[in-house]
N, C-alpha and C positions, 0 to 999 in steps of 0.2 A: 407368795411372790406376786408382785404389780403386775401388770397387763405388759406391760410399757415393758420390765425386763422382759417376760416371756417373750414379747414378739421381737426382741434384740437378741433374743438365746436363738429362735429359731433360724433366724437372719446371719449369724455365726456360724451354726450346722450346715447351712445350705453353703454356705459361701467355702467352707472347711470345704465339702465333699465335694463338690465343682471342684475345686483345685487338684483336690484325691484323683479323681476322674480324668484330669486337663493332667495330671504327670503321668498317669497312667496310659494314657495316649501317645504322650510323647515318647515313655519309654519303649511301646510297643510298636512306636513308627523306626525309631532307633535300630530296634534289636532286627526288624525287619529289611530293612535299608542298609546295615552297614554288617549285621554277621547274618542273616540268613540270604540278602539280599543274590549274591552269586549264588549260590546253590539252588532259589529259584527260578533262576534266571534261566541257568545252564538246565535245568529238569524243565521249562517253558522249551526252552531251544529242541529237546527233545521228543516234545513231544508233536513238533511243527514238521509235516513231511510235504512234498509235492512232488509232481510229475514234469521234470525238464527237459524240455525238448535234445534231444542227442544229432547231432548232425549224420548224415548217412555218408557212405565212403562216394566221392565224387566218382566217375565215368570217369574213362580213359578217354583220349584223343592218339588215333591210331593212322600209321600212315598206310597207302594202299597194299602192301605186300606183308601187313602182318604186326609189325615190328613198332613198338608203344616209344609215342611222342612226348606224352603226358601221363601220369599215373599218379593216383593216390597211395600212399604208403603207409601204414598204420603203428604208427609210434605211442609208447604207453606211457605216463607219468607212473611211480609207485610210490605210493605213498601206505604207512602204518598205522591203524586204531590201536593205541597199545594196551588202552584201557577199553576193548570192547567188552560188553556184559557177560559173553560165557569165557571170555579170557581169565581165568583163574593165576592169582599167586601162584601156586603151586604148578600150573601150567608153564606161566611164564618164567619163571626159576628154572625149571626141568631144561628149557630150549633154548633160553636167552646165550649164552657161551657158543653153542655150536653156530647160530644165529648171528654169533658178532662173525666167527672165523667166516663165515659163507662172504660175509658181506664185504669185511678185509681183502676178501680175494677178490670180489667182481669191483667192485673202488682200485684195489692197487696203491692207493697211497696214505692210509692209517694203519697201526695193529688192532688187533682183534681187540686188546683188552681197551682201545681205547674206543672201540662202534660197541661195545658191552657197556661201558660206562656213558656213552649217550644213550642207548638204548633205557637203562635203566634211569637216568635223568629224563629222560620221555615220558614214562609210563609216572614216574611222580608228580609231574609236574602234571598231567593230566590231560596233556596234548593228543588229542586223536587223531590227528592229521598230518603224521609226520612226515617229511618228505625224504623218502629211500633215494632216488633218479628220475631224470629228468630223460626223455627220448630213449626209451629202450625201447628194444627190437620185440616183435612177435615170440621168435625165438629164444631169446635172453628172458622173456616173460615165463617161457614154458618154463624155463630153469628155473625162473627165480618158483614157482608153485609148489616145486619138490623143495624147498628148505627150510630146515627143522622151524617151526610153528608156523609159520606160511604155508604149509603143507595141510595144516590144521583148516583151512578154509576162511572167510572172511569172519564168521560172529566167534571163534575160538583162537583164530590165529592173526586176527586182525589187516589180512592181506589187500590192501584197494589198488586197483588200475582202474587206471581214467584212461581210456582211447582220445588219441588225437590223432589225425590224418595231414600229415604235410604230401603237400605237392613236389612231385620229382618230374624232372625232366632227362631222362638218361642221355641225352647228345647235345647236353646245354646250348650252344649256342646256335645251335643246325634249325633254323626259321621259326628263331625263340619270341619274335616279333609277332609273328603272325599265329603262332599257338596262344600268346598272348597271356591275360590273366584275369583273377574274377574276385577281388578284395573289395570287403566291408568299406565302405568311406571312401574307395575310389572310385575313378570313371574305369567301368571294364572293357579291356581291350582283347582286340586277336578272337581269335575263336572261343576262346574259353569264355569271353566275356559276352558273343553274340548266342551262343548256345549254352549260356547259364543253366535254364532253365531244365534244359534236359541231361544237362552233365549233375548237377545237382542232386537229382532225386528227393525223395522225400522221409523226413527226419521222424527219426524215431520218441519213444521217451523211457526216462529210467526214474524209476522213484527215489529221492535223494531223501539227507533227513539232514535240518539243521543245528549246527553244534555250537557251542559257545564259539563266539567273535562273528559268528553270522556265516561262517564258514559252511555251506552242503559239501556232503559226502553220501557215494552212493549206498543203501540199503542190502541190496543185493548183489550180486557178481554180475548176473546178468539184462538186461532191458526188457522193460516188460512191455512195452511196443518198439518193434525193432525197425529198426533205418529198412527202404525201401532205396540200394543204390541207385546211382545216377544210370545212366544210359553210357552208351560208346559211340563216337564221332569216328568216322571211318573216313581219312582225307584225300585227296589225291596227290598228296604227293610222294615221292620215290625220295627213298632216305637215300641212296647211291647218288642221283642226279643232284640231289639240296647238298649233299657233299663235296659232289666235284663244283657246284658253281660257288657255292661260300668261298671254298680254297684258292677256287682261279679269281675270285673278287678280291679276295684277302690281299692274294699276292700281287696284286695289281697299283690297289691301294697302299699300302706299301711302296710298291717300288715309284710310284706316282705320287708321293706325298701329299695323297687328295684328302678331303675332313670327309667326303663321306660317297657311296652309291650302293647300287642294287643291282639286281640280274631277277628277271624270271623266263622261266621257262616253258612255253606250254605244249599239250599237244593239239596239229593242227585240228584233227577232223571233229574233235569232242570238242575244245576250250579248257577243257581240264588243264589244272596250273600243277607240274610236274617238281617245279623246285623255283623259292621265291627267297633270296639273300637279300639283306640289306645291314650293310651294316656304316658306323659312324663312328670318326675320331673320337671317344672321351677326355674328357678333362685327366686323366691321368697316362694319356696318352696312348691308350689300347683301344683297339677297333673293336664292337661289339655291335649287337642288334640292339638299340634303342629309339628308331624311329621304325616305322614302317613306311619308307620313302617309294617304294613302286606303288603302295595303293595311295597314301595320304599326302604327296607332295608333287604340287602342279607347279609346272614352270615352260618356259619357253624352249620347246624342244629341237628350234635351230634345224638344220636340214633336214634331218630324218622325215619333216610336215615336207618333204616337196613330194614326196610321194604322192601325197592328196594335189598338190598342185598340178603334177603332170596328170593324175588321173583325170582331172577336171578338162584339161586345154585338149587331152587324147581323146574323151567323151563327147565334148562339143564339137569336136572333126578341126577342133583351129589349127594346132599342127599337127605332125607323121614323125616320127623318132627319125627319120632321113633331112629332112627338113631343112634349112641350114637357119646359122645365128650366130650376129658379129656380138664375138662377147669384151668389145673394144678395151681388148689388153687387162681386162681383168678390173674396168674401172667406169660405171655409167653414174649420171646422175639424176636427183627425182628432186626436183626443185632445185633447193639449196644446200638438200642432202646427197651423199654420194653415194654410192653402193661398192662394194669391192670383193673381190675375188676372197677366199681365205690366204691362196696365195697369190705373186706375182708372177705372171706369165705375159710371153707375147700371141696369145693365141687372138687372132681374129672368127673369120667364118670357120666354123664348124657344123659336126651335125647335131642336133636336138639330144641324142644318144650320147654322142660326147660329153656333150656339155652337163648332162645328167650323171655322166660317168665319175667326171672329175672332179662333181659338186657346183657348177658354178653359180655366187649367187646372182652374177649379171643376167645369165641365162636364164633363168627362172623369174625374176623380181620385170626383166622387158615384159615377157610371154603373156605375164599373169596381169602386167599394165595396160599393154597394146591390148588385149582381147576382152578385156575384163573393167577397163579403166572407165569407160563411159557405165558401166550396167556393173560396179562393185557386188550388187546385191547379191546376183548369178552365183559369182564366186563364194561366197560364204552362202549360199543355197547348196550347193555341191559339199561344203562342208558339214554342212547339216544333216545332208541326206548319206554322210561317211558316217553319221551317228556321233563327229567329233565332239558336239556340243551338250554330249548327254554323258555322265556319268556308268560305267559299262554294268555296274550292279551288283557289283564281286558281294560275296554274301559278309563278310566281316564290315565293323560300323569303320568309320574315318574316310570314307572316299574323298579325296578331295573333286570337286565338282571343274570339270574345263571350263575355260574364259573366251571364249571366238567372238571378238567385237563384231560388229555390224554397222552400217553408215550409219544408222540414226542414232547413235548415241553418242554424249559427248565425251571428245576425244579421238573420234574418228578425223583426220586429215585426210591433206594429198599423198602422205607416204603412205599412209597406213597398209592398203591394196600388195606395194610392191613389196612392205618387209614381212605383211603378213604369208607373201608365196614362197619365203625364204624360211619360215617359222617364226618372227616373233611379233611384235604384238597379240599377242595369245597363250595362252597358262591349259598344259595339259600334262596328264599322270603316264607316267614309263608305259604303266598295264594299259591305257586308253590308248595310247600311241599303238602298242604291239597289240592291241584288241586289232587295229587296219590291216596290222604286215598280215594276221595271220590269215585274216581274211582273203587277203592274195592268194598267199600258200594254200589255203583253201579251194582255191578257181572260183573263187569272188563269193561266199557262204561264209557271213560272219558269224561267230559263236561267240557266246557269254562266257566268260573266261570264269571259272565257279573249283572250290577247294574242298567240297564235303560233296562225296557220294552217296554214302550212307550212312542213316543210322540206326545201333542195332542194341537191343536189349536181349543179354544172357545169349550174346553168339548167331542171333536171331535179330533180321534186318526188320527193324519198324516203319522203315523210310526210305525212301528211294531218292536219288535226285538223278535226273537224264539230263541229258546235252541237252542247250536250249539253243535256237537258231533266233539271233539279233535283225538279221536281214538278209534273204536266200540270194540277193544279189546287189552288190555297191557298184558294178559296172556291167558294159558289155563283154562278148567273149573276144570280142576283137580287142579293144582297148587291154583288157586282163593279159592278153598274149604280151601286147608289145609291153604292157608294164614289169611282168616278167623279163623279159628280155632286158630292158634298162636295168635291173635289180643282177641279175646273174652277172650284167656286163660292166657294175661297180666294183666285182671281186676281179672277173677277168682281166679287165684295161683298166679300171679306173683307180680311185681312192684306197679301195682293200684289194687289190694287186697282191701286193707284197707277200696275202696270208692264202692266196687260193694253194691247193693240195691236190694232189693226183687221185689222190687215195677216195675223194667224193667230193659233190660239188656243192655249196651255200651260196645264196644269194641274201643280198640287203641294202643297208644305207649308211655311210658314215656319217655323222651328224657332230658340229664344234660349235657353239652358241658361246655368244659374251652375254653375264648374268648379269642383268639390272641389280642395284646396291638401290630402292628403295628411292626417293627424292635424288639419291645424288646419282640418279641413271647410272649411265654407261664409262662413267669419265674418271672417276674419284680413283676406284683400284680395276685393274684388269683380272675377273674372275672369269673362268671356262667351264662349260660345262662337254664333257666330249661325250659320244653315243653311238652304239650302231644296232640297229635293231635288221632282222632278216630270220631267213629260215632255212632248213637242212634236211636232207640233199635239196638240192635245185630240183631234179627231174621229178621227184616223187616223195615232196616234203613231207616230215614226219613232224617236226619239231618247228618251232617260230619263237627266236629269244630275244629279248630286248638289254643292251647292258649303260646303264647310264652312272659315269664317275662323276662328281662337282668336284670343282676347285682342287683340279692338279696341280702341283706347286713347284718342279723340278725341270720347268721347263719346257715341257714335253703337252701338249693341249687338246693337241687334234684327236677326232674320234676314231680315224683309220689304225693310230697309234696308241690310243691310250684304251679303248673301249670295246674295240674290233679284235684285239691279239684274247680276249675275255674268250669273245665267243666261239671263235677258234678252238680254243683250248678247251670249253665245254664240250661244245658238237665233236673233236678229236674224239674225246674219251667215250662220247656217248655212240658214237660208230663202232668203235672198236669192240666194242662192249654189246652190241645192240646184235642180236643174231637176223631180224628180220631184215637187217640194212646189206646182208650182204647174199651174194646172187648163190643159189645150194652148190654141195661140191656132190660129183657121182664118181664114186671112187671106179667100179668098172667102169663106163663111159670114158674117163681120164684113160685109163686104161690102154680102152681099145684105140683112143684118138690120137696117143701117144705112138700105137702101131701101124695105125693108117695113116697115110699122106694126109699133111691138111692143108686143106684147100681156103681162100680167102673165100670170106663173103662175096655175092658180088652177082654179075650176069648169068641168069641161070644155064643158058646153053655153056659158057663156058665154063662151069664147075662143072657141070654131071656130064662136059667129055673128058674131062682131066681123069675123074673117079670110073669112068665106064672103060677107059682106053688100057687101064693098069686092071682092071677087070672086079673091081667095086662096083657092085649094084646099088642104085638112086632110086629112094623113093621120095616125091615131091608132087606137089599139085598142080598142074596142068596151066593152071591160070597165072600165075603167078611169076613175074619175069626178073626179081630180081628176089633173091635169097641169101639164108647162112645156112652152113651146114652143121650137122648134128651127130659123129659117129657114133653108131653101134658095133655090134660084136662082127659083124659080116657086111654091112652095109650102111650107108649113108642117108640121115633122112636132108633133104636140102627141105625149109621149112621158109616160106612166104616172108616177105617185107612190108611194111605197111606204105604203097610208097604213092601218093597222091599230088597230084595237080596245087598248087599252094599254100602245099603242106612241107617242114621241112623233115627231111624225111633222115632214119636213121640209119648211117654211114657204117658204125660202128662194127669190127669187125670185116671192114671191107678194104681190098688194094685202095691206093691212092688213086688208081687211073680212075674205078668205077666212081670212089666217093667223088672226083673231081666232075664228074659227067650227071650224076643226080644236082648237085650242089648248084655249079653254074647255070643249067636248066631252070633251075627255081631263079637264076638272076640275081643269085649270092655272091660273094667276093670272099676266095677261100686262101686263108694264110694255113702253113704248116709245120711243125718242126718234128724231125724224129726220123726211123725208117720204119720198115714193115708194116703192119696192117693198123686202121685206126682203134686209136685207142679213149679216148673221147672228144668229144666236139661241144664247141660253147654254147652257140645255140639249142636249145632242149628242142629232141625230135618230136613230132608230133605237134608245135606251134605253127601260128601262121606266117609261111614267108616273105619278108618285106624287103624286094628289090633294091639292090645296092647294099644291102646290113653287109658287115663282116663276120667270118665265120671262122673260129681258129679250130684246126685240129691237130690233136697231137699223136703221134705214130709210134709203135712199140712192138 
């Protein structure tokens, strides 16, 4: 053989077996790829395990007496391994039947033989993640663990729950605003979203193992680092009083075909927020909590701010609630602008008292000009220093921030001064506004109005929160007197007349504001916003509630009428209800006073002869000239009056002749209706008396 073939034979060999090689590669990429290709795939998925984070059960939010706001609930997915590895044929044949019927029963809507034939179409198809139900209960879990091959445990009976936790609110709509929420991709609101951090706790992990489709599924039954729950919010609010004010809000709204308002409630001495409603027209036309309008929405709060205006003109000594002031007919003007009454009357001179009484804005818009109109700056200094200009702090996020212009900036006019003494040109929150009243009710001690007290892990307080004091005093004691007095004397004679009650006394402010529409001011539609904010009882407030409805639509506007009948009906129920609000009963004492003569309060020589003459023994204090009496089983104690030099002093329980002789001495003017002994008087005892006031009393 030539050279020349040889080295052509061997160039054919090589070339042959390259190609032997080149199919033999193909073939074993093929056989790889399209028939072993799944089976290693699914034995790779297998063999891939991790550790995933498990979420921990969220903390409750709890309101003061106990009784759960917010709660976590623990709901299971179940799903089937049908093909786990100690699941034997022979296993699953044995169970599968009993297994359909269980399943037949807790479904309700297949037969047995048809969850036996998915069952069995499961396990062939190779599915390990079948899904049994969706939200089953703790309980229903237990069940499902006893049935036949579920019973078996996870690696022979194929049984998986997956824990999920939904959130429950058991009094849905009872201050769902302000409990709030705390979702992935949202802005978090209400409490739940400012106390994320400690409602959440911290999450556990569970070793999962991944199965064909990329699907994890847990390994074990149980977590092999386990969740660390959240903590518990302890609130202050009373689930009875967030009751009664929703209902009395509801029905309000309603019968006022308003789009939306609120009510909160607090108590005076602490600040603590007792009950906080708010609810808003939806688009399907049911009211619900969808804003949280007392903390997040500022607006022009119309006369309720004259409160700050009188405190101001009473502090600088410019007027005396005696005072007089021509409130010409109901109608003054400030340039080009005019001011007016809400209503029309012919009232000329009046007293300062009056005209505070029946809201008028002539009366307030002169006071706050003539005194204030050279030196604006005074006036909004006094509102600064009522804290109006500062957001109060309440601990949930959304405060809307108040608006109190000032001269120098632009925008400030020659009205500005007189409408600002009325409430508007300036934007402030229902809870800023009632943050002042309460401060009254107080005796001038304003508080931080705050909604968590404590909080506590496993029953066990980790936290404390205390009353915090904003400013120990927004006025004098003098001024604080007479301001009380104009406020008690809005229910009495003025605006809320109509809802004073026998049964205990509240003081406040009706307030009726026309809302700006943005550019097209005040002109385009006539929107109202009505209000009355004050506190309960008058003599020894407990409570200070504020109720503000927008955009009444039936006609009906004003705040004595639309806003004021609120608070009534809350403070009612909350009286009635309320055991410290009323004076003890001594069932002997009744008793014996029922068999002894009784004697009216009154000048002490003349009771202890009445009781000494019929032959009842008097014991009483020496110093002391005027008294009430107290029977016991044998004798009488007659027990001292507080009764001081320009103080006005308490009547109660005394004849008409005596109340008439303490009253006019103090330089009072005393009206009456009724007979027999008094039964209360408008002025709160123990204020300072200011010659010429009017004093109503009523006799029973």
């Amino acid at each position: 053989m030539s050279i020349k073939r040889a080295i052509l034979l061997r160039i054919y060999l090589a070339f042959f077996a390259v190609c032997l090689l080149g199919a033999a590669i193909l073939m074993q990429a093929f056989r790889v790829q399209q028939i072993e290709g799944p089976h290693l795939i699914t034995l790779a998925d297998s063999l891939t395990t991790d550790y995933i984070p498990i979420d921990a059960e969220r903390g409750n939010i709890i309101a003061e007496d106990g009784r759960v706001l917010a709660s976590s609930l623990p709901y299971y997915e179940i799903r089937a391994d049908l093909n786990a590895e100690a699941l034997t044929k022979k296993i699953f044949n044995e169970n599968i039947d009993s297994l359909a019927w269980y399943l037949s029963r807790f479904k309700g809507d297949r037969s047995k033989e048809y969850y036996e034939q998915v069952l069995r179409n499961t396990r062939s198809s190779g599915n390990r993640y079948f899904l049994i139900a969706k939200n089953v209960t703790y309980p229903e879990l237990q069940q499902m663990r006893k049935w036949p091959l579920f019973r078996l445990g996870r690696n022979k009976g194929g049984l998986i729950a997956v824990q999920t936790n939904k959130r429950s609110m058991p009094y849905k709509i009872l201050a769902h605003r302000t409990i709030g929420y705390a979702r992935e991709g949202v802005k978090p609101v209400g409490l739940e979203g400012k106390f994320d951090e400690q409602l959440a706790g911290v999450r556990g992990k569970r070793l999962m193992q991944r199965i064909a489709g990329g699907t994890w599924i847990p390994v074990n039954d149980e977590n092999e680092i386990m969740p660390v729950h959240g903590k518990d919010i302890i609130t202050t609010l009373d689930i009875n009083l967030q009751d009664v004010a929703e209902s009395a809000l509801l029905k309000a709204l309603q019968k006022h075909n308003a789009d939306h308002g609120c009510v909160v409630v607090m108590e005076v001495k602490t600040g603590k927020i007792r009950a906080i409603a708010n609810l808003g027209l939806t688009s399907e036309g049911e009211y619900w909590e969808t804003m949280n309008y007392a903390v997040g929405e500022a607006s022009e709060p119309g006369s309720t701010m004259k409160l700050a205006t009188f405190i101001a003109l009473l502090e600088d000594g410019y007027v005396d609630i005696n005072d007089s002031i021509d409130l010409e007919k109901g109608v003054t003007q400030f340039y080009k602008n005019k001011m007016f009454d809400s209503e029309e009357h012919d009232l000329r001179n009046v007293t300062v008292q009056h005209a505070f009484e029946i809201s008028s804005n002539v009366a307030a818009s002169k006071l706050a000009n003539k005194y204030y109109g050279a030196n604006p700056k005074k006036y909004v200094e006094h509102l600064r220093d009522l804290l109006l200009d500062k957001p109060v702090g309440i601990e949930i996020d959304g405060e809307d921030s108040p608006l109190i212009k000032t001269p120098d900036e632009k925008g400030w006019s020659g009205i500005s001064l007189p409408w600002m003494a009325v409430g508007y040109e300036m934007q402030l929150t229902p809870l800023q506004i009632l943050t002042l009243y309460n401060a009254v009710a107080n005796d001038g001690k304003m508080m931080q109005p705050y909604l968590v007290s404590q909080i506590q892990e496993r029953s066990k307080p980790v936290q404390q929160f205390e009353p915090h004091v904003l400013k120990e005093e927004i006025c004098s004691e003098k001024t604080l007197g007479k301001i009380k007095m104009l406020l008690e004397g809005v229910v009495e004679r003025g605006t809320a007349d109509h809802l004073k009650t026998k049964n205990y006394s509240f003081a406040g402010k009706t307030g009726t504001a026309l809302m700006a529409q943005g550019k097209a001011g005040y002109k385009q539609k006539l929107i109202y916003q009505a209000s009355f904010a004050g506190y309960f009882p008058a003599d020894e407030p407990m409570y200070s509630c504020i109720v503000v409805i927008k955009a009444p639509k039936n006609g009906v506007y004003y705040g004595g009428w639309v806003a004021a009948p609120v608070f009534r009906e809350i403070a009612d129920k909350v009286v009635s209800n309320c055991i410290e609000m009323h004076e003890p009963s001594n069932t002997r004492e009744k008793f014996y006073a029922d068999m002894l003569p009784n004697a009216k309060g009154g000048f002490k020589h003349d009771v202890s002869t009445i009781y000494e003459t019929i032959g009842v023994s008097c014991n009483y204090n020496q110093e002391d000239n005027w008294i009430y009496a107290e029977p016991h089983d044998n004798s009488v104690d007659l027990k001292g009056r507080n009764v001081k030099e320009g103080i006005v002093p308490d009547v109660r329980g005394m004849g008409l002749r005596d109340a008439l002789y303490l009253l006019e001495n103090e330089g009072l003017r005393v009206r009456f209706s009724g007979k027999g002994k008094v039964k209360s008087q408008s002025i709160r005892y123990g204020t300072n008396s200011i010659k010429g006031s009017e004093i109503v009393l009523e006799l029973g």
